[in-house]
C-alpha positions as CSV (number, residue, x, y, z in Angstrom):
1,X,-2.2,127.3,163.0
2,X,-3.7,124.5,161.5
3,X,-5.8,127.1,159.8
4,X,-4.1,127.5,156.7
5,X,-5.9,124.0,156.4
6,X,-4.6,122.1,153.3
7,X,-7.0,120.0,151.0
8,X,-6.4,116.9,152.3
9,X,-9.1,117.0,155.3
10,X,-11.5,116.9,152.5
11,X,-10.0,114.9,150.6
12,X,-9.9,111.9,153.2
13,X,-13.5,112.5,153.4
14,X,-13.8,112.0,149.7
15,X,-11.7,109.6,149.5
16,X,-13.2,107.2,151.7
17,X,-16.7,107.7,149.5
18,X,-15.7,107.7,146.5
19,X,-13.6,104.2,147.2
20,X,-16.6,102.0,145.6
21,X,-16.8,103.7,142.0
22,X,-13.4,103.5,141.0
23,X,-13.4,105.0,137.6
24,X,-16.3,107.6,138.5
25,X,-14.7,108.4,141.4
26,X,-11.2,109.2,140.8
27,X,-11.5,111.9,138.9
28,X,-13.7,113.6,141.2
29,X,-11.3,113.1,143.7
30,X,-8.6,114.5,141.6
31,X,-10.6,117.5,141.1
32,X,-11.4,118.0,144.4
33,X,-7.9,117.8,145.3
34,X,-6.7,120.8,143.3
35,X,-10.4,122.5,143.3
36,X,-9.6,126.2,144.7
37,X,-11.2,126.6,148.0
38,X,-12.3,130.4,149.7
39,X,-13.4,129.2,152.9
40,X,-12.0,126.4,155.6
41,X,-14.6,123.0,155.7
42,X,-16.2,123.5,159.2
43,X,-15.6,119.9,160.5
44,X,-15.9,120.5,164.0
45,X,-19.0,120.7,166.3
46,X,-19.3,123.3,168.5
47,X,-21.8,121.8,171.3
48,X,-21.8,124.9,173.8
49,X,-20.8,128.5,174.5
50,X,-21.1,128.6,178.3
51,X,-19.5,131.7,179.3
52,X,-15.8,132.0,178.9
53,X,-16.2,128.3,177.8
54,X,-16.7,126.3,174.4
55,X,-17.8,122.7,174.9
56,X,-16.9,120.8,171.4
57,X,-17.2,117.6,170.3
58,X,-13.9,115.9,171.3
59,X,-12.2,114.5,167.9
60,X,-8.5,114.6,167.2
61,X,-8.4,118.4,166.6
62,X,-10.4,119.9,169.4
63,X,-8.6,118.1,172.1
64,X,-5.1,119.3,170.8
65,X,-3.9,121.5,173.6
66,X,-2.4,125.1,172.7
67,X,-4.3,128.1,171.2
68,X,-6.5,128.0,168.1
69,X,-8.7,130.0,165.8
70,X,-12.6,129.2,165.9
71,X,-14.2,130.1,162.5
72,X,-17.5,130.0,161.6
73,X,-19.4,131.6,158.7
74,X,-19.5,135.4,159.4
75,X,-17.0,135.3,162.5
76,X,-13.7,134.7,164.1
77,X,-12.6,133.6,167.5
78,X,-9.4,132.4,169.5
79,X,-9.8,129.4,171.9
80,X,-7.3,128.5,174.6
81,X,-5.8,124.9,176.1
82,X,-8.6,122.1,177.5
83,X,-10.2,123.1,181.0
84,X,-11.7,119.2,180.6
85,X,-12.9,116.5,178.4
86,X,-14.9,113.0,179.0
87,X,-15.0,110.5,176.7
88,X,-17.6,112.4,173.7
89,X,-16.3,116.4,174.5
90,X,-13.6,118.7,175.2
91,X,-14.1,122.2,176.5
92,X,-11.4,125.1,176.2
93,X,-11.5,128.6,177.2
94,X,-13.0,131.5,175.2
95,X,-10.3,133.6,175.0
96,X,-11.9,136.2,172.5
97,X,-14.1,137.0,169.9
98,X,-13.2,138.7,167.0
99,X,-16.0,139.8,165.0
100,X,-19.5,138.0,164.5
101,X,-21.8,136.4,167.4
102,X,-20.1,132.7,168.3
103,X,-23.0,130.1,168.7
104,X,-23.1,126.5,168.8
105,X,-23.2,124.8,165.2
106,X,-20.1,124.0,162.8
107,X,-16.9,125.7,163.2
108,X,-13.3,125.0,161.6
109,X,-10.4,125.4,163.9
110,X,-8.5,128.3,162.0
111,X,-5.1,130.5,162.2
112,X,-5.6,133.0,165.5
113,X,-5.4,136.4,164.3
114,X,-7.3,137.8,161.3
115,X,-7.7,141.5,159.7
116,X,-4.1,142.9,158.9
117,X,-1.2,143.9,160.3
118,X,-2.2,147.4,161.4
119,X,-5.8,145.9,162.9
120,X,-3.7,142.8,164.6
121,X,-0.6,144.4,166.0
122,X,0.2,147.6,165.4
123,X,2.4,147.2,162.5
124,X,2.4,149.7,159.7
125,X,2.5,147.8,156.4
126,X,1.9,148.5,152.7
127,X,-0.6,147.0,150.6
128,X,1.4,146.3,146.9
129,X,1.1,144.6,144.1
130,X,4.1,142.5,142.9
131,X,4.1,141.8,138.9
132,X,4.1,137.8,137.9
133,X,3.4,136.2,134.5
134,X,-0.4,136.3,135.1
135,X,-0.7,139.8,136.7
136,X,-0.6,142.2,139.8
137,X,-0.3,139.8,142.6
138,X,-1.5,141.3,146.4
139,X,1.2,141.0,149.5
140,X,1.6,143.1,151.9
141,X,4.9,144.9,152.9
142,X,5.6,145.0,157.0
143,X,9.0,147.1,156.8
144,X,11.4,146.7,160.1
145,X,14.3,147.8,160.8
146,X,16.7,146.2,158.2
147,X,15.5,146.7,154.7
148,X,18.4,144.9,153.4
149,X,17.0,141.5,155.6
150,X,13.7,140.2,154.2
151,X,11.5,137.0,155.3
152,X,9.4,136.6,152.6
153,X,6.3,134.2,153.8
154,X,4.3,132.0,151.8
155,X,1.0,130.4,153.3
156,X,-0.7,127.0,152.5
157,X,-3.5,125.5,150.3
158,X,-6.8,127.6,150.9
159,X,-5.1,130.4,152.9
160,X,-4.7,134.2,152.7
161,X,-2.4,136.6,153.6
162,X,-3.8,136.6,156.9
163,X,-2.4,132.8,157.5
164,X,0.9,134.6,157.8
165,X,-0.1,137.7,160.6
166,X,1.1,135.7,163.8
167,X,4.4,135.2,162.8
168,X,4.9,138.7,162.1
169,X,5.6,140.7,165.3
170,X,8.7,138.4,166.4
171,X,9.8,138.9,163.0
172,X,9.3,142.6,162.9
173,X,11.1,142.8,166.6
174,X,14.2,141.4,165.5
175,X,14.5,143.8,162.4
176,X,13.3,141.9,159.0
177,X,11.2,143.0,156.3
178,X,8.4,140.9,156.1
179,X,6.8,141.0,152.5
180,X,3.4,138.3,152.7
181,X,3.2,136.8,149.1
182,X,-0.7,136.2,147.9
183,X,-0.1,134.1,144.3
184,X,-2.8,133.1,142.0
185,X,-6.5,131.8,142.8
186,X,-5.5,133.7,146.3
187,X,-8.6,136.7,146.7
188,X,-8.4,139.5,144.9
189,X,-5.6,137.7,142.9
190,X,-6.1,137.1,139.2
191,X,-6.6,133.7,138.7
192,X,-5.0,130.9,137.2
193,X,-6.0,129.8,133.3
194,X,-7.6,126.5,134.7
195,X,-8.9,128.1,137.8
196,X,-7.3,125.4,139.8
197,X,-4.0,125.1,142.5
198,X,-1.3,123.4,141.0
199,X,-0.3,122.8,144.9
200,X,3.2,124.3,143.8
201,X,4.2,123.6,140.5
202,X,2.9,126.8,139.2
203,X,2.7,128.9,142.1
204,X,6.5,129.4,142.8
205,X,6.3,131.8,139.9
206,X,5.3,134.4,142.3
207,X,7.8,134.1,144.9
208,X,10.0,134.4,142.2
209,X,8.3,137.4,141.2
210,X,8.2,138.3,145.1
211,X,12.2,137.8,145.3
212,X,13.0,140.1,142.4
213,X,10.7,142.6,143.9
214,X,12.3,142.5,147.3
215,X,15.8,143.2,145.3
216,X,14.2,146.1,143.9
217,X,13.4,147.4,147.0
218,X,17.0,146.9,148.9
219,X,16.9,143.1,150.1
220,X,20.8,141.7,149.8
221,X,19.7,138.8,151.4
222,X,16.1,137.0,151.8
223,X,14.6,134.0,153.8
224,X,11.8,131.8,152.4
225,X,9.3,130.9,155.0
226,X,6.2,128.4,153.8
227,X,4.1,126.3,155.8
228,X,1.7,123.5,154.1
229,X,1.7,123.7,150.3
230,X,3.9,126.5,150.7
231,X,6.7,124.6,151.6
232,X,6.3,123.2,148.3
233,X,5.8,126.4,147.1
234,X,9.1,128.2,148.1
235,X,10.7,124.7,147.5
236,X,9.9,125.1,144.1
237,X,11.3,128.6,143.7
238,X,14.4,127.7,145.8
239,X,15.3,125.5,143.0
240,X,14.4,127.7,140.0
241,X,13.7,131.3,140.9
242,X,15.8,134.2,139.0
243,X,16.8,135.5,142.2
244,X,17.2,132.8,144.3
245,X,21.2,133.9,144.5
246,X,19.6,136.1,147.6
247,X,18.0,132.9,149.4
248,X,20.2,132.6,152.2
249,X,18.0,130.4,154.8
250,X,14.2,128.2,154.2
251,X,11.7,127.9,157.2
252,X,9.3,125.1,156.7
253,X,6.3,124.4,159.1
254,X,4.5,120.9,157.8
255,X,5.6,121.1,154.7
256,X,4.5,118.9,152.0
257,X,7.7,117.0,150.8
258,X,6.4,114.8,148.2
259,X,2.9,115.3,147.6
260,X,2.5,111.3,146.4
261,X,3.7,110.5,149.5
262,X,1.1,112.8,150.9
263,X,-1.7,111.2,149.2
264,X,-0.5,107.5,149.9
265,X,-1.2,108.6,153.2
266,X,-4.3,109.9,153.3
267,X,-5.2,106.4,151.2
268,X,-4.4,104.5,154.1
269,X,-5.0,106.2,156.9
270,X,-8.6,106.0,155.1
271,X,-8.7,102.2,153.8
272,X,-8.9,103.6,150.5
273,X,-8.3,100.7,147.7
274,X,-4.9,101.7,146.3
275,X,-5.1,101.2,142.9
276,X,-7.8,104.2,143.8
277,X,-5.0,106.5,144.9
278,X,-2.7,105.6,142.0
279,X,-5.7,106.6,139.5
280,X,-6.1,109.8,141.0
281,X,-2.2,110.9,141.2
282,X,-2.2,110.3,137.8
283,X,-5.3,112.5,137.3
284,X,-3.3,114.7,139.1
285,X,-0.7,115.4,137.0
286,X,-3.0,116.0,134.0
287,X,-4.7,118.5,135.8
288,X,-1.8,120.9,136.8
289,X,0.0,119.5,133.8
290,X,3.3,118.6,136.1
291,X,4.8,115.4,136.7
292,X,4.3,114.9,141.1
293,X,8.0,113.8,140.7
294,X,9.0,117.5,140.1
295,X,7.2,118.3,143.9
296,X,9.8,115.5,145.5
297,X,12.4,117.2,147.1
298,X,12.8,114.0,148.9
299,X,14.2,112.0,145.8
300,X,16.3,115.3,145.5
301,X,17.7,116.9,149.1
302,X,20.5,118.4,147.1
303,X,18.5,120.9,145.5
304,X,18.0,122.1,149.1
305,X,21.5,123.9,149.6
306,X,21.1,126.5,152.4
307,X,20.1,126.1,156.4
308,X,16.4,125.0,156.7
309,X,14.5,125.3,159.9
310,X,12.1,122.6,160.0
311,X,8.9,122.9,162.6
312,X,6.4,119.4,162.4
313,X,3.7,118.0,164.7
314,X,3.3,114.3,165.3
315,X,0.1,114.4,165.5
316,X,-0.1,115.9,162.1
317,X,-2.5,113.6,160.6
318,X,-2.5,115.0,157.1
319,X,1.5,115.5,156.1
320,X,2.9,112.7,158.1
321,X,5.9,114.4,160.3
322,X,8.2,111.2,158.8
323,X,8.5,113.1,155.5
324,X,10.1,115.7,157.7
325,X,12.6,113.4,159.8
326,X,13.3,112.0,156.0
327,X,14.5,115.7,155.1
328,X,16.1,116.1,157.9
329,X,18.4,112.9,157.8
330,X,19.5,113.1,154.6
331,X,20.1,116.8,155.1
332,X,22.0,116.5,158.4
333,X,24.0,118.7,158.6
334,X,21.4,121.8,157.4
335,X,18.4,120.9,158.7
336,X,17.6,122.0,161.9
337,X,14.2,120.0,162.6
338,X,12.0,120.5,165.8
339,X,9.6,117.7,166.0
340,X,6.5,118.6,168.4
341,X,4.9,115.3,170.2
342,X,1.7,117.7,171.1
343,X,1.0,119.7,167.6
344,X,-1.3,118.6,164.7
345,X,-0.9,120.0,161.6
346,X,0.6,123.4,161.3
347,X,0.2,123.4,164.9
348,X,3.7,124.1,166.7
349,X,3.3,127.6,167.0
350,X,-0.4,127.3,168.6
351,X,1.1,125.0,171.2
352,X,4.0,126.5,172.2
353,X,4.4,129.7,170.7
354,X,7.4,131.0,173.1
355,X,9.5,128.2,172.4
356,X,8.4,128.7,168.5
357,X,10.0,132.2,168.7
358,X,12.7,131.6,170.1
359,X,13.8,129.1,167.7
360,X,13.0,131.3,165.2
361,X,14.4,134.2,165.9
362,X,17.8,132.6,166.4
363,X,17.7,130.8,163.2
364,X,16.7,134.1,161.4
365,X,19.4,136.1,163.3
366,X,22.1,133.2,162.1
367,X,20.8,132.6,158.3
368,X,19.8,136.2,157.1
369,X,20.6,138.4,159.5
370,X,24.3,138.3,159.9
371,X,24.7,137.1,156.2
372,X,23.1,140.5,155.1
373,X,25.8,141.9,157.1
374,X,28.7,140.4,155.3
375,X,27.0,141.0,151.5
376,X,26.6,144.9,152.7
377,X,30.4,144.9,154.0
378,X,31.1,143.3,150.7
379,X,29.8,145.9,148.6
380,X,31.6,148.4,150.8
């Protein structure tokens, strides 16, 4: 589920070219860093549709095992583990296709379901619009069993409400409302002032607005699920929404931490010259008009003060997995952190999904679940 695909592939790309032209280059960088984006970059070559096979180029993605999304330009579709590789290719199975016609060319590896959560699975939902300070935001309601029990979900930097669809039947079996949050520069959402992400510091605003919508509708007790730059994202309205009395529980899949810890990364693993990487942090924060300090929960683990479930790949080349095992050993005793040896980025669920569920559904019974019990027997 790599496919919610956060800016950082491009901007290690950019990063590594712009590395010459210091001043020129920085604030390009910085712009591209924070520059909305409606489509995933296609950075992987499809060589070869043979059958019910797809023979890649091998890089660090394609040979991941476990289940992925194939996008291309006009078309989805879902490819399983490695039948074999040599030392230039990889080829997996051809599980589906979704829509389109799948030919050889560039293709980004992308979240596995798409359409909605009728089209995917069955699940009735409700199209709504939540209010926030910049206007009618889209999400989409999946009601289950417990209306006073919601998982509100929260996807990553160049995503869509569809990011979120495979997590939803395991949480619709075991009885939450789910309620998908779109926030600004998302499609069909208004967009912000600058027309830019603020890669958190902005966009909590409507998972606040998401929580106090969820009261209205029944919620005694709510979980904050985000993955990518929305682990920032719910981070940031853990620590400051109105409503954030009902957050009994976070899930985080690769979240981004610290985000100048992010971006010292992507400087090195990229020989990029650091006083490079310092210019354009700094760019940074003039651009979303934030300090980065205030998207470091890792100078701050107190603000984190409810159970966290925290899924990260080792192979996650763009949010190092040690900003996670950071989290989790200063937050001991609250952080439950599975660490995958075999995922990328995002990836956990698309390599072991079962395991994935599990996990998850015990945490969610535990943290929401049977703490929505006790509030309703309280106001009884």
């Amino acid at each position: 589920m790599s496919r919610s695909g956060i800016l950082l592939g491009a901007l290690a790309g950019s990063v590594l070219a712009g590395a010459g032209a210091l001043a020129l280059g920085a604030n390009a960088l910085a712009e591209r860093t924070v520059r909305v984006r409606r489509h995933p970059p296609y950075r992987h070559r499809l060589l070869k549709v043979d059958g019910d096979q797809l023979v890649f180029a091998r890089d660090r993605a394609t040979e991941l095992p476990g289940t992925y999304g194939v996008a291309w330009p006009g078309g989805h579709a879902v490819t399983g583990d490695v039948v074999k590789r040599d030392a230039s290719t990889v080829t997996r199975r051809l599980e589906r296709v979704q829509s389109g016609t799948l030919l050889a060319g560039k293709v980004a590896l992308d979240h596995i379901d798409v359409g909605d959560p009728l089209s995917a699975f069955g699940l009735d939902f409700e199209h709504v619009a939540i209010d926030s300070p910049l206007g009618p935001m889209p999400a989409w309601v999946v009601p289950g069993a417990r209306r006073d029990a919601w998982v509100l979900l929260a996807h990553g930097y160049g995503g869509s409400l569809a990011s979120a669809l495979s997590f939803l039947p395991l949480l619709h079996r075991i009885g939450c409302t789910c309620l998908v949050v779109g926030y600004r520069n998302d499609p069909g959402a208004p967009a912000s002032p600058d027309r830019r992400y603020h890669l958190g510091a902005s966009e909590w605003q409507e998972v606040d607005a998401a929580l106090t919508f969820a009261a209205e509708q029944g919620a005694a007790a709510a979980c904050l699920f985000g993955w990518s730059m929305g682990g920032a994202i719910v981070l940031g309205a853990l620590e400051r929404a109105k409503r954030r009395d009902l957050v009994t529980s976070l899930v985080l899949d690769s979240p981004v931490l610290d985000w100048r810890a992010v971006i010292h990364h992507v400087g090195r693993s990229t020989r990029a010259p650091r006083p490079l990487v310092t210019l354009v942090l700094s760019l940074i924060e003039r651009k979303i008009d934030a300090p980065l300090s205030e998207l470091d929960w890792l100078s701050r683990p107190s603000v984190i003060d409810v159970p966290v479930l925290c899924f990260h790949g080792e192979l996650d080349e763009l949010v190092p997995c040690e900003l996670s095992k950071r989290l989790g050993a200063a937050l001991s005793s609250t952080v439950e952190l599975i660490i995958d040896p075999r995922a990328g980025h995002v990836g956990s669920f698309n390599v072991d999904p079962l395991s994935y569920e599990a996990r998850l559904a015990a945490f969610v019974a535990r943290t929401l679940l049977e703490p929505a019990d006790e509030r309703a027997g309280e106001i009884d």
